[in-house]
C-alpha angles and dihedrals in degrees: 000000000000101000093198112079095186114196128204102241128165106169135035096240111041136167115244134186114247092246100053089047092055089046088047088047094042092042085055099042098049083060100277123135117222119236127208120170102173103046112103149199114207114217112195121231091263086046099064099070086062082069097070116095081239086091095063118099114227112315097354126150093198142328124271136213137209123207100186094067098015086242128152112208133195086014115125090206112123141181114005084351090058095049094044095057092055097050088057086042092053095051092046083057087048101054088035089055080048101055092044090046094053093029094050103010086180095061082074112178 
């Protein structure tokens, strides 16, 4: 059995019929990942230099965030740095909260 169901996503809130979000929800929930190579998240130029390594704090493996507080953890950044990450960071949580709520509507919040 393929462990991957990849899905043809485009946006980060789609509509999907009732049936392909319970297939997408079933298909996750027997141990597949889904897989969605065209769905993108656009980084602005400014954006691009948060994905060096130069941005963890000690030992750190990533940075986390935090959206009930819009918070950034283990990052070094400071400062505007620092508040810029988050904002990326923030909108990555958005879209993410977007895509689970259309994929697996029954997950809720």
């Amino acid at each position: 059995m393929n462990p991957l169901s990849t899905l043809d996503l485009t946006e980060w809130d789609p509509a999907l019929p009732t049936e392909a979000a319970a297939a997408a929800t079933a298909a996750l929930e027997s141990g597949n990942v889904l897989y969605m190579p065209q769905l993108r998240f656009a980084l602005a130029a400014s954006e691009q230099r948060f994905l060096s390594p130069q941005w963890l704090e000690g030992t750190a493996k990533n940075v986390s965030y935090d959206p009930r507080v819009a918070a950034i953890a283990h990052t070094s950044a400071a400062g505007d740095d620092r508040a810029q990450l988050t904002q990326l960071m923030a909108r990555y949580a958005q879209h993410a909260h977007a895509l689970v709520a259309s994929v697996c509507p029954h997950y809720g919040d």
